[in-house]
ZAKE-147823 format. One record per residue (C-alpha): x, y, z; residue in one letter. Coordinates in steps of 0.05 Angstrom, whole numbers, plus 5000, padded with zeros to 4 digits. Example, Ala and Ser with C-alpha at 12.3 -4.5 7.8 and 13.67 -1.06 7.14 Angstrom:
<pts>
524649105156A
527349795143S
</pts>
This chain:
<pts>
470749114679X
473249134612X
469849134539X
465448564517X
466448244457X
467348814393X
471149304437X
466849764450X
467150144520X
462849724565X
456250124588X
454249944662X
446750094662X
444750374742X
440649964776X
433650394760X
434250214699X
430349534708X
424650084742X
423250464667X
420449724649X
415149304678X
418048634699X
410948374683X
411048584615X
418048474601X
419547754633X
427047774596X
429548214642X
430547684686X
435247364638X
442847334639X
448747394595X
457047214602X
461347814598X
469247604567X
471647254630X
464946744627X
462247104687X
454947094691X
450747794700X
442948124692X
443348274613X
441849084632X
448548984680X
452848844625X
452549164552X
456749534489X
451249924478X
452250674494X
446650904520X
440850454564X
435950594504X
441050214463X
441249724507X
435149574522X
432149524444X
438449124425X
437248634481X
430448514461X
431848494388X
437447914398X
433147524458X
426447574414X
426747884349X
421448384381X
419348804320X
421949534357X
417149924318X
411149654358X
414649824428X
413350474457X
420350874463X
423650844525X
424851504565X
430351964554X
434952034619X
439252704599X
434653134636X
437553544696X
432053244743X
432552474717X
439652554734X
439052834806X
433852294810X
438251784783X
443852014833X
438852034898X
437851314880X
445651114874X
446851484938X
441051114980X
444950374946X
451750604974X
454750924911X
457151554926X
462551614873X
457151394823X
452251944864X
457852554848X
458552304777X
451152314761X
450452994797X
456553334761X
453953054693X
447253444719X
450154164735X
453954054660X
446654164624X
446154814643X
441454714716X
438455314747X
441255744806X
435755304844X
437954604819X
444954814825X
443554904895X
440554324906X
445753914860X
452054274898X
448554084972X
447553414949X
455153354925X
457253584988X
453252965017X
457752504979X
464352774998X
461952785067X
460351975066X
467451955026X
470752305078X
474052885044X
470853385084X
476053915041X
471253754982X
464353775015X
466154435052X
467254714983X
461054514949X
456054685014X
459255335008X
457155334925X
451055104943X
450055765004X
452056214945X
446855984903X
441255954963X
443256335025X
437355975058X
439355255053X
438654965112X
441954335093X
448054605058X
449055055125X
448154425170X
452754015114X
458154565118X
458154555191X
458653795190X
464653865148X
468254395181X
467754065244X
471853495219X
476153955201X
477254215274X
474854925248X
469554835311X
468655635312X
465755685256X
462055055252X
459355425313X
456656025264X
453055595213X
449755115270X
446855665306X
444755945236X
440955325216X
436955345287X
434956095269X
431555855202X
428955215238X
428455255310X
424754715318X
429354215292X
431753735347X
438153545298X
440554195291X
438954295376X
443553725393X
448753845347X
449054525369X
449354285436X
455053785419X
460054195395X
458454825444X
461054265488X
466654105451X
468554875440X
467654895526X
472554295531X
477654575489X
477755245522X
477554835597X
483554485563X
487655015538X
487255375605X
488954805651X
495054765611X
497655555609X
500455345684X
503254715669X
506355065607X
509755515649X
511655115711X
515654635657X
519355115628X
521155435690X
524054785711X
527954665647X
530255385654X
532455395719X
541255275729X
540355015799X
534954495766X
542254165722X
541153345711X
536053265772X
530252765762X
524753405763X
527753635701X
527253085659X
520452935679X
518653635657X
522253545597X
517552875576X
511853235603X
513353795548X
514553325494X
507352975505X
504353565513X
505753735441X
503653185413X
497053445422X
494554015374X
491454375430X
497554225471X
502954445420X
497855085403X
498755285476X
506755165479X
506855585419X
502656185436X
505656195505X
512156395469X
514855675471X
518555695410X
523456275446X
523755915503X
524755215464X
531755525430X
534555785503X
534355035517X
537154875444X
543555365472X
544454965529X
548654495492X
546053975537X
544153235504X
537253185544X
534453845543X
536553885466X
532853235453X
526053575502X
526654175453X
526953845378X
522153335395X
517953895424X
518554235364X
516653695323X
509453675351X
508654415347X
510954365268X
506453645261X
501553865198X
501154555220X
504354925163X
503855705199X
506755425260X
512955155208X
514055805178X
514056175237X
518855695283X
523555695221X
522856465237X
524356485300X
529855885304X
532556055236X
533255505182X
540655495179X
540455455260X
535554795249X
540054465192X
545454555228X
544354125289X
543453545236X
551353565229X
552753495299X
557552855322X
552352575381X
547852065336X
541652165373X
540652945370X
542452895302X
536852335287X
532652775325X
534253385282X
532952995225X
525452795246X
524653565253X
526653745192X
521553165156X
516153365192X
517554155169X
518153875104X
511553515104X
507554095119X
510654605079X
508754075020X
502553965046X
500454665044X
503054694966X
499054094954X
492554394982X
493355144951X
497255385013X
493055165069X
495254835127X
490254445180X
488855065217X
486655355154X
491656005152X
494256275089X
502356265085X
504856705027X
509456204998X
510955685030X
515455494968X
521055924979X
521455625046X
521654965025X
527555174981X
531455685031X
531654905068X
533754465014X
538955044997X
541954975071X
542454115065X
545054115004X
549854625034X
550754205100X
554253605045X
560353945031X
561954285101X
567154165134X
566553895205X
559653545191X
559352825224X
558852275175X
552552105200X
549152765188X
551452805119X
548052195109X
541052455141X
542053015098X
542252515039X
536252145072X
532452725075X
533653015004X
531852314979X
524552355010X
522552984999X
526153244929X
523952644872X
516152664853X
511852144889X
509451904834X
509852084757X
503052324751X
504652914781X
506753324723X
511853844764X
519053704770X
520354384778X
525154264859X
528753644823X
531254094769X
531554604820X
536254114855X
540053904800X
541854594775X
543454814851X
547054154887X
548953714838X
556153794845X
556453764921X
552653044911X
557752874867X
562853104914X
559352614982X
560052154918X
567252094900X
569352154971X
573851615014X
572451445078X
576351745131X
581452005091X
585752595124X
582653305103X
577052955059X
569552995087X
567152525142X
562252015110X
561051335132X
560250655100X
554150865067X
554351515050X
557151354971X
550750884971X
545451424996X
549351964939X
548451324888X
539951334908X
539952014911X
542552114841X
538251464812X
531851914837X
533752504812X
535552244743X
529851784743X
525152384750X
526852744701X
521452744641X
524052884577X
530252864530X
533853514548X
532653554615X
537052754618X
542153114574X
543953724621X
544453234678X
549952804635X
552353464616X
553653744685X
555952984709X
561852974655X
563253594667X
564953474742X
568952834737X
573253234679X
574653774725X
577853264774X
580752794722X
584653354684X
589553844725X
589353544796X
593752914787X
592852254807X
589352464871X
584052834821X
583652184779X
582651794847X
576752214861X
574652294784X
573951394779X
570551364844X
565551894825X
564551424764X
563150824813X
558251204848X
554651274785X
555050674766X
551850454830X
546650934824X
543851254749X
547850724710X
547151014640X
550151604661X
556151234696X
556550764618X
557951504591X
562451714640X
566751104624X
567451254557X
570652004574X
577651964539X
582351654587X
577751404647X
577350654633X
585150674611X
587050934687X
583150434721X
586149904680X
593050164705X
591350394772X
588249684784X
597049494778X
598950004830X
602549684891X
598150174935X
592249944972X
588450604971X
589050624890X
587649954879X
581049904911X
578850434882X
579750204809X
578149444822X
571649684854X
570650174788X
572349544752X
566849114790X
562249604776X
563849624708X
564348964690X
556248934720X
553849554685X
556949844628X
553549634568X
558049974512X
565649774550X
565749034526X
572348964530X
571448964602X
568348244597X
572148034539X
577948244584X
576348244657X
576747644681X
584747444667X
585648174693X
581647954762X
583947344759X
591247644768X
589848084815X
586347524854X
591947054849X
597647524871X
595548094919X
596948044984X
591848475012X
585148135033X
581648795018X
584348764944X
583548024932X
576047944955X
574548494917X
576648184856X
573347554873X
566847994872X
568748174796X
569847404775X
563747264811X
560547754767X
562747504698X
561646854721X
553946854733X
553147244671X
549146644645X
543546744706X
539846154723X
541945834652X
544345204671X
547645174603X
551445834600X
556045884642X
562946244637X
567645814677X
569345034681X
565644544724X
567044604798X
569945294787X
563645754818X
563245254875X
570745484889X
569046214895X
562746094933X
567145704981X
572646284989X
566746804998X
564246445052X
570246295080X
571347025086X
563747175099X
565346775169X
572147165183X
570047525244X
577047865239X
575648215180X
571548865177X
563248975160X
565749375104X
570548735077X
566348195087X
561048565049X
564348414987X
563547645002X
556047725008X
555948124934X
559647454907X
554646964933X
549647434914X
552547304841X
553946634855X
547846364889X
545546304818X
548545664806X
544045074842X
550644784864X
552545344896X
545545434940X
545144774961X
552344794995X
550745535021X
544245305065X
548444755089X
553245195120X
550245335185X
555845815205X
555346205138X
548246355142X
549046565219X
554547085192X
549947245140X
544247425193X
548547765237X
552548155180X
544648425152X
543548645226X
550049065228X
550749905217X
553849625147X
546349865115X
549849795036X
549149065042X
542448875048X
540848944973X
546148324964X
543447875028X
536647954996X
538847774920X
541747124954X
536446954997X
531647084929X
536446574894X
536546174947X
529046044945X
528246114873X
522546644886X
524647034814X
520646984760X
520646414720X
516846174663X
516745424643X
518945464565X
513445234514X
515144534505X
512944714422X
517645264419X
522944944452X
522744404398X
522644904346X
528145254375X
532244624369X
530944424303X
532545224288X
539345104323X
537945674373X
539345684436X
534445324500X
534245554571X
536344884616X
534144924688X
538844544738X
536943894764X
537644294835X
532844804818X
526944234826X
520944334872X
522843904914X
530144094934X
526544914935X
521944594997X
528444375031X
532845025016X
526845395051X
526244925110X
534045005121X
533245785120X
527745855167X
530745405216X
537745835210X
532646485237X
532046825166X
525547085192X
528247465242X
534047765189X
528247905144X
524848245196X
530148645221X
531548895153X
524149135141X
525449605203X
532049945162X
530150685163X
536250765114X
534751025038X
540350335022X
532749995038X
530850144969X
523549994930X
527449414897X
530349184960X
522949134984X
520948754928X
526148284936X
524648175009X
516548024986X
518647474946X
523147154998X
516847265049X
511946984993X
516246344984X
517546205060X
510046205065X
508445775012X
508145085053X
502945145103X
506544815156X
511845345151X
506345935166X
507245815245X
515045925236X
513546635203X
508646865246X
512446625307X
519647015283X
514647675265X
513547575193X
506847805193X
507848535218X
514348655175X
509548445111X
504748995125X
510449555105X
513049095042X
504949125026X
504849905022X
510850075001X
515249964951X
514249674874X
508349494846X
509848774835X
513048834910X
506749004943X
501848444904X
508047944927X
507848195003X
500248204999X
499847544977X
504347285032X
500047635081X
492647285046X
496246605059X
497546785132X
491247145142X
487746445115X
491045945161X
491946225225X
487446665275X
489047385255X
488247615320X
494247285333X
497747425272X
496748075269X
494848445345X
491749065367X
491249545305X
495149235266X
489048755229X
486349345203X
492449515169X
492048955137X
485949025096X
487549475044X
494048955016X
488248475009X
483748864967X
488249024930X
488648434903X
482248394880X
483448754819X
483248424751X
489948474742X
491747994788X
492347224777X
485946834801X
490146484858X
491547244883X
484447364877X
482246704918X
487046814968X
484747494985X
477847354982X
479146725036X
483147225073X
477247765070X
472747255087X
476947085160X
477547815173X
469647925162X
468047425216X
471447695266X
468948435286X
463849015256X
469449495260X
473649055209X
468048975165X
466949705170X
474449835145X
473049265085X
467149725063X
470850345065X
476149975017X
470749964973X
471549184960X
464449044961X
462849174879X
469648764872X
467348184912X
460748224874X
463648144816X
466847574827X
460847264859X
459647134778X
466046834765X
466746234718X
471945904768X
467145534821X
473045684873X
473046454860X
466346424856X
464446134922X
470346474970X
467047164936X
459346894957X
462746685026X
465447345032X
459247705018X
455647325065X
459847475133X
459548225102X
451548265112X
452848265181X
454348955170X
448149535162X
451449775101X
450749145062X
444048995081X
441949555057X
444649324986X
440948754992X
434449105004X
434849644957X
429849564898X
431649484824X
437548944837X
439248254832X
443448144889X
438347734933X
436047294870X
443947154860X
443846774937X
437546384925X
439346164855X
445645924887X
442845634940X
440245064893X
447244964855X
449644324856X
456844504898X
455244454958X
459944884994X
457745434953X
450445274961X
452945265046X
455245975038X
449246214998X
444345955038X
447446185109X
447646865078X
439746795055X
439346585131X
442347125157X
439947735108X
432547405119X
433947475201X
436548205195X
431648455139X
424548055154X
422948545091X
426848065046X
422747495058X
416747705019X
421147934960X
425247174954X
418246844914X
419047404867X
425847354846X
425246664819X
419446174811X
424045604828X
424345874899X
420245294929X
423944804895X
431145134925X
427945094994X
425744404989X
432644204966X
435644485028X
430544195070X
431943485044X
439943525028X
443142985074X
447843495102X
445543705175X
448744495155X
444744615100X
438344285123X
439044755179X
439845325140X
434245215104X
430745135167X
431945825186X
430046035123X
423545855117X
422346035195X
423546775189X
419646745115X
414846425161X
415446875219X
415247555168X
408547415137X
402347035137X
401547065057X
408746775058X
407146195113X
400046025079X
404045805010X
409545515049X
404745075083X
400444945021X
406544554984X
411243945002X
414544405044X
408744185109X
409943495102X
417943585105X
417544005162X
413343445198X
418943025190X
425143435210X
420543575271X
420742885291X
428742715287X
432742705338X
433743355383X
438843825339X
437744645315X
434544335248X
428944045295X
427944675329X
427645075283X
422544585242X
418244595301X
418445365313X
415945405233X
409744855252X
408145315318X
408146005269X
403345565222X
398645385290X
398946105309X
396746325238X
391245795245X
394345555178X
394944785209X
391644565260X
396244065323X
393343325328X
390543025378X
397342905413X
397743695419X
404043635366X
</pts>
């Protein structure tokens, strides 16, 4: 939550504070206030005051103008034991973060060796229920320090230790705790347990030393070449290590030896066997890392990533990630690995193989398409994952040590004679690479030495080497353009650059001129400061349009008009060229989109024009009417031509108008009128209506199924804003209900989960959103099989958060709501989302539709143990929330209220008794539900009052001292339906508690 009112830092007062004050004595603790967004909460949940003494007098004061001097003072909470107090209570509610912070605030005020102890132990309880059994092995070790003799720090420790498969010496503290206590049937068993798990592990590891053997003998063996046995063994090796205990016994058994002799055979299978082999030995197991890049040597690894056969060298690649991931790992966690060994440093490692990729770039003889998973690789593991983390010490690293050989993947043509082998997207991947390294760089200087050293490099080509070096100097320029585009604007405005594309886009050969008209393009799109470019360009492209010959040459300057020509966006008013002139080029770039003669790498271009051009309404309505344009489309996203999915998405966006947009103030567009500035005009096309039947047109074309294959690109050209752009296509196609079906059908659903987790912020809330409106209209069993519903739990929380717009926040609490029904194990995976204070809090929300999806939520949570115990846990208002709203007058939220009364009161016969004191309109609310016309609520209340009944004798004496008798009598009497049974069960409680007596009929 935010401040309240003068801006003060809000103050949420724990839930013992209602215990300092007797509810007797103080009946205005039962009254409520409105925090900023009108939602209604307990007065000591909600305050600016800044301490609960604060609160508390100032509350009284405004409520009753209670004269403070005649009230005793309340009682100071800074003490070292009202803290550890205060956090025993927060960790018996659920709050364990709120638990750790009341317990750290404790050891602050200077605690005893004792309390420390005590307060450490107790920490290490939290982390245990938080699952970071890292943490909680830490501070039971504190808390051993302080007390050698703590039983339960030595039984927490072991606890956490054998989570983190450290069983031996889990062993050692378990069979220390029964020596202190060896009566203690806890410690017995879980002794017990993990002896047996210790036993298994050995039983394992031996059974496998033969089987170890026996398959490497196999693989080994010449007379063995390409017969059935050996490839068996070879599969039998690789799921061997895909087990720890598996992979620790290939690699103590000398495997990693043995593993190279099959890496020398040369042989496609048996190289495959031995990386993906490796890869489990090297899975999170940072020693095992170090010591096969040891053994195998890391040039020997990187190498096999340049080798011509696409498969090995995919395979080499996921070796080298997964070495990469746990030599960061261990940095991350102060140079520990899982198996808890210490490795020196694994840091120079992790540079000795960087060194040898960026190397691998500029040999000679590497395949195209290990250059580019060199590339691939460099992008995910170089940049920062996120810019919290305040070292960008291996991007500089990077920069200072590879920059140039980027530069050089860069400016290279494909399959020129003598250049480097690169493919179709290898300029791209260089373009990402450079946009992450110059993105993460953090300051003022360290941007400067990367323009420095950029300008540097495309001098040293442009002056001396001749029109070859200015060849490579302008497409180095592109690249940049494509990629960090400031530092591309600057390299453009190097004396003489822009001048020889301008002349080189003249020359009569093809090589040259598609090289400067794409420099041109990407000019023309980027550079800021070269406005002659667009003050010029377009008689320049329109030339070169109009009298080339080549296809290659003239598409690409159709690309460049296209450019200029949407430079107005979705401004229906602004646009460059006469009427009926965009619907021209869109018509030729289709045309040549659908030329099946023409290469991937050709018809590319046409997709970058519509992407342009699919601004213009016009233009969309005649492209989803193409049927044979949007199947070339499809088929073209599905190709090896990765580079162009960033334009098929930017058209499909267009397309279904799923950019932002923001309806002008109809008061400022007046006053920008009668100011004479310029207003914004949307096109007639861009209506509602004709949106509905653009996305009809594209789901029935099988856009889905594009969509979907796109997700699955493993290429870096699948960038974060590439993602977003596919979560807004996804979030309109699922905007009509009737459409859902369609998306689920094609596989939308499971290619949303990635665009959920990955990618740009506003990306993720888009994808999640399209996966709430799914998750609300259709079975998610269905929608989402096997594991793959829990997966999608987390997208919904997230968009719970205040940030989001109340629609987002309705959705996923319908969605929420669905998944909560279904099994314990989902609502398990809800709580440990921690989206059960969230969904509280919007159980107070103003809007009535927020308000009662979040009390529907909550109510198919208390299934759960967890929640119940919320519910039951004294000094809260959680239960007196559900009855109050059983007696509001919507009735769907009063349905959800009272089911969850029904069912709490079922679980927790301990609740009953406390529902008369939370409110003294209690009766009334039951009556109400009783008598409401509506057969759902009347048998809600029915069940009620029957386990109210059923808990207590007090309880069913007052029940059957009011109205509530006589209504009971009557619903007894209706026709046979639950509501009469369970009316009749209440009158047979009342007979057995001699409360009523039958009449003479025996009813």
């Amino acid at each position: 939550m935010g401040g309240v009112g003068s801006g003060r830092p809000l103050l949420l007062v724990s839930s013992s504070l209602a215990s300092l004050f007797s509810m007797a004595h103080h009946p205005h603790l039962c009254q409520t206030t409105r925090d900023a967004r009108g939602r209604h909460y307990p007065w000591f949940l909600l305050s600016s005051a800044d301490t609960p003494q604060e609160a508390y007098c100032c509350h009284l004061q405004a409520l009753y103008q209670v004269n403070l001097s005649t009230l005793p003072p309340p009682p100071i909470l800074s003490s070292v034991e009202q803290l550890r107090k205060e956090g025993n209570e927060l960790f018996k509610c659920g709050d364990y973060e709120g638990a750790l912070t009341a317990y750290t605030q404790a050891l602050g005020l200077g605690a005893t060796p004792q309390d420390q102890a005590i307060l450490h132990r107790n920490r290490a309880a939290c982390h245990l229920k938080l699952e970071d059994y890292n943490k909680a092995e830490t501070e039971a070790s504190k808390a051993i320090e302080k007390d050698g003799g703590d039983v339960k720090a030595l039984y927490r420790r072991s606890q956490a230790l054998e989570k983190l498969g450290r069983l031996d010496q889990a062993v050692l503290d378990l069979q220390r705790c029964v020596s202190l206590e060896p009566k203690n049937k806890v410690f017995q068993e879980a002794l017990r347990n993990i002896g047996g798990q210790i036993q298994e592990k050995v039983r394992y590891m031996s059974s496998t030393d033969a089987k170890v053997e026996q398959m490497f003998q196999i693989l080994l063996d010449p007379e063995e070449k390409g017969t059935e046995k050996k490839q068996k063994a070879s599969q039998n090796l690789v799921v061997l290590a895909r087990e720890d205990a598996g992979a620790e016994k290939i690699f103590r058994s000398n495997g990693v030896q043995l593993l190279q002799r099959l890496l020398d055979t040369g042989e496609t299978d048996l190289v495959l066997a031995a990386l993906r082999t490796l890869v489990g030995i090297c899975s999170e197991h940072q020693s095992r890392t170090v010591a096969t890049l040891s053994v195998l040597g890391t040039r020997r690894v990187v190498s096999i990533l340049g080798v011509e056969n696409q498969a090995v060298s995919l395979a080499a690649c996921h070796l080298l990630q997964v070495m990469f991931d746990a030599l960061k790992e261990g940095i991350k966690k102060g140079f520990r690995g899982k198996e808890g060994t210490i490795i020196v440093d694994p840091a120079r490692e992790l540079k000795v193989l960087i060194s040898n990729l960026l190397e691998l770039l500029t040999e000679v003889g590497v395949s195209g398409q290990g250059r580019d998973n060199a590339l691939t690789l460099l992008i995910k593991v170089v940049p920062r994952k996120s810019p919290k983390d305040p070292n960008n010490s291996l991007t500089l690293w990077v920069i200072d040590q590879g920059l140039k050989k980027i530069l050089e993947v860069g400016g290279s043509v494909q399959d020129p004679p003598g250049e480097l082998a690169v493919t179709a997207n290898s300029r791209m991947s260089a373009s990402i690479l450079l946009s992450k390294l110059f993105d993460d760089l953090k300051c003022d200087a360290e941007r400067e030495n990367f323009y420095r050293l950029c300008e540097n490099y495309i001098k040293s080509w442009f002056e001396g080497h001749g029109l070859a070096g200015k060849l490579r100097a302008i497409q180095t320029v592109s690249c940049l353009l494509q990629g960090p585009c400031d530092v591309g604007n600057r390299a453009l405005e190097l004396s003489g650059v822009m001048e020889s594309v301008i002349a080189l886009c003249a020359s009569e050969r093809e090589e040259e001129q598609l090289v400067a008209v794409e420099a041109l393009i990407h000019a023309a799109g980027k550079a800021k400061r070269a406005s002659f470019i667009t003050a010029n360009g377009v008689s320049l492209l329109k030339d070169l349009y109009k009298r080339s010959e080549k296809d290659s040459i003239r598409i690409r300057a159709l690309v460049g008009l296209c450019k200029l020509g949407s430079a107005g966006g979705t401004d229906f008013s602004m646009k460059q060229f006469a009427e009926g002139s965009t619907l021209k080029l869109a018509k030729q770039c289709r045309k040549w989109l659908c030329n099946d003669q023409i290469d991937a790498g050709t018809r590319r271009w046409a997709v970058e024009g519509l992407a342009y051009l699919t601004f213009d309404a016009d233009v969309k309505e005649e492209f989803v009417e193409d049927e044979s344009a949007l199947k070339a489309l499809f088929q073209l996203s599905r190709s090896e031509e990765r580079s162009v999915l960033f334009a098929v998405a930017s058209a499909l966006v267009n397309c279904t108008n799923s950019y932002d947009y923001e309806e002008p103030d109809p008061k400022m567009v007046e006053l920008a009128k009668y100011a004479k500035q310029h207003v914004p005009e949307q096109h007639p096309k861009d209506k509602p209506s004709f949106v509905r039947a653009r996305v009809k047109k594209l789901l029935a074309a099988g856009v889905v199924s594009a969509m979907t294959c796109m997700v699955k690109t493993e290429s870096p050209v699948l960038t974060n804003s590439c993602r977003e752009l596919l979560s807004r296509v996804f979030l309109a196609l699922v905007e009509e209900v009737e459409d859902r079906g369609t998306v689920v059908a094609q596989g939308g659903g499971k290619s949303l989960i990635p665009l959920a987790l990955e990618g740009t912020d506003v990306g993720q809330t888009k994808a999640a959103q399209a996966l709430a409106k799914l998750t609300i209209t259709s079975n998610p069993e269905m929608t989402f099989p096997g594991e793959r519903i829990y997966e999608v739990v987390r997208p919904l929380v997230s968009l719970l958060h205040l940030n989001c717009s109340g629609l987002q926040n309705f959705e996923a609490l319908m969605a929420l709501t669905n998944l909560a029904g279904i099994s314990e194990r989902l609502r398990q995976k809800i709580l440990k989302e921690k989206a059960v204070p969230m969904i509280e809090g919007y159980m107070f929300e103003e809007h009535e539709m927020i308000r009662r999806a979040a009390t529907e939520c909550m109510c198919n949570l208390a299934m759960s143990k967890e929640v119940q115990d919320l519910f039951e846990a004294q000094g809260n208002d959680r239960l007196k929330l559900l009855v109050l709203y059983s007696g509001e007058d919507d009735e769907l939220l009063r349905r959800a209220a009272a089911g969850g009364l029904a069912m709490l009161t079922s679980m927790r016969p301990s609740l009953c008794s406390r529902i008369p004191q939370v409110t003294t309109h209690w009766l009334e609310i039951l009556q109400a539900l009783l008598l409401s016309p509506s057969q759902e609520l009347q048998h809600r209340g029915a069940v009620v009052v029957l386990n109210m009944v059923e808990a207590s004798r007090e309880i069913a004496s007052t029940l059957m001292e009011s109205e509530v008798l006589e209504i009971l009598s009557v619903l007894a009497k209706g026709q046979e339906s639950p509501v009469t049974r369970a009316a009749a069960a209440c009158l047979g409680k009342a007979v057995e508690y001699r409360l009523i007596q039958p009449n003479q009929d025996g009813e």
